[in-house]
C-alpha positions in Angstrom: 0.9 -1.0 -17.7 -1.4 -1.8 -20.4 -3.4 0.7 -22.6 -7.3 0.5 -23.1 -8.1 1.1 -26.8 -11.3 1.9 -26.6 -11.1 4.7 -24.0 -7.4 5.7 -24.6 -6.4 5.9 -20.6 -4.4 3.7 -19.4 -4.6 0.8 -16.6 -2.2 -1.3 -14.3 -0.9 -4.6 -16.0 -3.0 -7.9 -14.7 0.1 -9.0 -12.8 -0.2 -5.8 -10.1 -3.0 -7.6 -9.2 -1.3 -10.7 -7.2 -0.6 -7.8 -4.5 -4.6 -7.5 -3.4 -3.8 -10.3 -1.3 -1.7 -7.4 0.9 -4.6 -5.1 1.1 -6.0 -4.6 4.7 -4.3 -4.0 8.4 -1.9 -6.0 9.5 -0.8 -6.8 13.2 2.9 -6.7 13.8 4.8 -9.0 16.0 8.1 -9.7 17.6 10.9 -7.1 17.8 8.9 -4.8 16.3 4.6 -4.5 17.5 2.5 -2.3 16.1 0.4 -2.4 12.3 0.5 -1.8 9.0 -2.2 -1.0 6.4 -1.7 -1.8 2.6 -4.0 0.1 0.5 -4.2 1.0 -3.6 -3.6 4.5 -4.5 -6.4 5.9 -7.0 -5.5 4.2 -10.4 -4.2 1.0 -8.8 -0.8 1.5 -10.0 0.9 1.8 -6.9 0.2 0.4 -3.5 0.3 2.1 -0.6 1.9 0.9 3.3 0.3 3.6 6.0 1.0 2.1 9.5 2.6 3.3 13.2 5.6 1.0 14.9 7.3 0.3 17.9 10.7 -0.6 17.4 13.5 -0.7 20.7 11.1 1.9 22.1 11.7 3.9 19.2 7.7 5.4 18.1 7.8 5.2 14.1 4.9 6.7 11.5 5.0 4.8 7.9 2.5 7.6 6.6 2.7 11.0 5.1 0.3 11.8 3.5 0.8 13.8 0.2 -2.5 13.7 -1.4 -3.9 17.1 -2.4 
């Protein structure tokens, strides 16, 4: 996290930004099928996984959504 000095907020660090190339939908394969999306919260500090899974015929959601 680094601070901006002339606007006083503050903003990720540089180095988050080697996890853009995760950003997007992703098709799963093998044991597992179904796909993931990778997206940045507002800010950019965190990333966020969304996505829905088959797994041994088991139906799994990777989203709750919390926002306001």
């Amino acid at each position: 996290m680094t601070d901006d000095t002339t606007s006083g907020t503050r903003q990720p660090d540089a180095a988050l930004r080697a996890l853009d190339r995760l950003v997007g939908t992703w098709r799963i394969s093998g044991d597992a099928t179904g796909s993931v999306t990778y997206r940045w919260m507002q800010g950019g500090f965190f990333l966020v996984q969304e996505g829905e899974l088959e797994l041994f015929g088991h139906h799994n959601t990777l989203h709750r959504d919390h926002r306001p």
